[in-house]
C-alpha positions in Angstrom: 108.4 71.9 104.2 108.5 74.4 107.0 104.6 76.1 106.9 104.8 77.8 110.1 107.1 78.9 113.2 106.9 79.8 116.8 109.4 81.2 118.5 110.7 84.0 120.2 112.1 87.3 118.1 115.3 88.2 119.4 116.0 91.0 116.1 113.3 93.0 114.3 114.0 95.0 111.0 111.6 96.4 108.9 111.0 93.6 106.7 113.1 90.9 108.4 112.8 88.8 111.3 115.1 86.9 113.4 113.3 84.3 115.4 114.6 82.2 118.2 113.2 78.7 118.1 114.4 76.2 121.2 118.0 77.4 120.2 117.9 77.3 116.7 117.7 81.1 115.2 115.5 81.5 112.0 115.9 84.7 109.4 112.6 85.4 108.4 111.3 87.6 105.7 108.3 90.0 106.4 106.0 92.5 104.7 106.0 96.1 106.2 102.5 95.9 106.9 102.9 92.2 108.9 106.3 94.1 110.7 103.8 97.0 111.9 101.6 94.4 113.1 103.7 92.7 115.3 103.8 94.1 119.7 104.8 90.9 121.0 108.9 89.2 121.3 106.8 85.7 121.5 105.5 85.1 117.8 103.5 82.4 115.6 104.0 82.8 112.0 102.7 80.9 108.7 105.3 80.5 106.6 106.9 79.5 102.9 110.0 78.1 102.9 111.3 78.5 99.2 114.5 77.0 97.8 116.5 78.1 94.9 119.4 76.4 93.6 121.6 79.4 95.2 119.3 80.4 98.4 116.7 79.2 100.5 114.8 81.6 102.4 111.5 82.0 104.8 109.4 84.2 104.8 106.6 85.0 107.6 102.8 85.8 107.2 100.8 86.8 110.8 97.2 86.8 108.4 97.0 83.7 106.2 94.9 85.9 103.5 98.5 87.8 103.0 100.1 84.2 102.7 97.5 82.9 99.9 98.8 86.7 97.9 102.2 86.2 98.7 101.8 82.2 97.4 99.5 83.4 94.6 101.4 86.2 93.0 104.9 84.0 93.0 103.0 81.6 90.7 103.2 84.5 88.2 106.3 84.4 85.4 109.0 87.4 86.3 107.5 88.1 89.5 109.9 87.0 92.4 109.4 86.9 96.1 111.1 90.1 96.5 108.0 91.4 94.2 105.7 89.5 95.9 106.5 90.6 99.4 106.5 94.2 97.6 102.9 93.9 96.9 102.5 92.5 100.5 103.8 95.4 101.8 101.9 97.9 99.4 98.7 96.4 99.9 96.6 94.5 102.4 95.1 91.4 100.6 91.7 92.9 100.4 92.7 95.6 98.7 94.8 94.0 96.7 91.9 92.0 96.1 90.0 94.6 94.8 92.6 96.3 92.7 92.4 92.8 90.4 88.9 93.3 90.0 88.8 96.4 89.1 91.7 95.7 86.6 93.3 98.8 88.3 97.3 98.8 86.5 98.1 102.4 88.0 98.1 101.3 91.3 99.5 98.2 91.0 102.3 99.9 88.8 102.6 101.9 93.0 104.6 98.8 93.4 108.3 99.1 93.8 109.7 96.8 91.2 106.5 96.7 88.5 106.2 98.5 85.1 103.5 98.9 83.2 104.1 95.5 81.4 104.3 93.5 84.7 101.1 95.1 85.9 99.0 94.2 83.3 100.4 91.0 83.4 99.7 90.3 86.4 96.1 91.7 86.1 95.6 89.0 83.4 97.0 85.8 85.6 94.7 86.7 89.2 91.5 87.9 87.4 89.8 85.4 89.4 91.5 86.4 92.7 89.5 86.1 95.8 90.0 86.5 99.5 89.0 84.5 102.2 86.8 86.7 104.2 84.3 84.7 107.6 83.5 80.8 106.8 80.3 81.8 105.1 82.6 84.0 102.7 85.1 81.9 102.6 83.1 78.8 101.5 81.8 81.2 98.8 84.9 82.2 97.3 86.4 78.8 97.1 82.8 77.3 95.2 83.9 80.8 92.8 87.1 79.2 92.6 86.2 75.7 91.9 83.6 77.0 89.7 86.3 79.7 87.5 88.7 76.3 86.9 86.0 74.2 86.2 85.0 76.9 83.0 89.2 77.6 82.5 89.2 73.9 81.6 86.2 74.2 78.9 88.2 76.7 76.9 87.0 80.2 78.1 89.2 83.4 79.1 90.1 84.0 82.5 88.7 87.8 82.1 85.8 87.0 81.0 85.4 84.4 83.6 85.8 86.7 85.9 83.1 89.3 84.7 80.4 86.6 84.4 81.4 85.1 87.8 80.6 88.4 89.7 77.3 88.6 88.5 76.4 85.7 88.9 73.8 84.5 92.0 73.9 80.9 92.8 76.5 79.9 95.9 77.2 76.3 95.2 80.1 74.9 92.6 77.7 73.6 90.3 75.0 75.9 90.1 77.6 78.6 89.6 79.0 76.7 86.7 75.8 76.3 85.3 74.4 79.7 85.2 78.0 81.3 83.8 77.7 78.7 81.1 74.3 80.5 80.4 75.7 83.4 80.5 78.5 83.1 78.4 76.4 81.5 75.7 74.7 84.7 75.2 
């Protein structure tokens, strides 16, 4: 599994890479937003190296928040990486972030490649999406995580999950769980 590359960019397109590592040159596919980013020739990437039984490709992530969409959003049936980087190149991760909780389908649908049908669907699969923001944050939005699978495994929606998670208070796993489950028994 290839998760990340240095090297040395001897060609730049708008959405592809080619990256000279000791020799060997790697095609890498990027978002427009991570291409804009990128002043340097010398270049560390995160990566996802995916393999299909008539391709494998790479593509490159400067901002590991874009990886976790780009990772997250593949997961979902009938959307592709060329969809994926799409949305990667549409919207930064916290906005995309924020277009999930908001349940927002006309500007997801902004994406080349989604309809109406694939917007909603997607809306449905990452209602519980969340960014990695400072540590603090961060620590945050993985006990929301934790907490979100932990209720997804006693039966309850994903939606509604979702709704009852953002209002709820506590920080840790477990007290999260806990005062959702109070919530939802209402």
């Amino acid at each position: 599994m290839i998760v990340g590359i240095n090297g040395k960019i001897i060609k730049k397109e708008p959405t592809v890479l080619h990256i000279d590592v000791n020799g060997l040159v790697y095609e890498v596919s990027v978002s427009v937003n991570c291409s804009a980013k990128i002043t340097e020739n010398n270049i560390s990437l995160f990566t996802t190296y995916i393999i299909r039984e008539d391709s494998q490709a790479l593509y490159g992530f400067l901002d590991i928040n874009e990886k976790k969409l780009f990772d997250t959003v593949i997961k979902i049936n009938g959307v592709g990486p060329k969809v994926a980087l799409a949305i990667c190149s549409t919207f930064t991760p916290s906005s995309f972030s924020q277009i999930v909780s908001s349940n927002d389908i006309s500007m997801l649908k902004r994406v080349p490649g989604i309809g109406p049908k694939g917007a909603s669907r997607i809306l449905v699969e990452l209602s519980g999406f969340v960014i990695d923001g400072n540590s603090d944050e961060g620590s945050s939005g993985k006990n929301t995580i934790e907490a979100s699978m932990a209720l997804e495994s006693l039966g309850f929606k994903k939606d509604v999950i979702g709704k009852v998670l953002s209002s709820c208070t506590a920080t840790n796993t477990s007290d999260l769980v806990k005062e959702a489950l109070k919530r939802l028994q209402k």
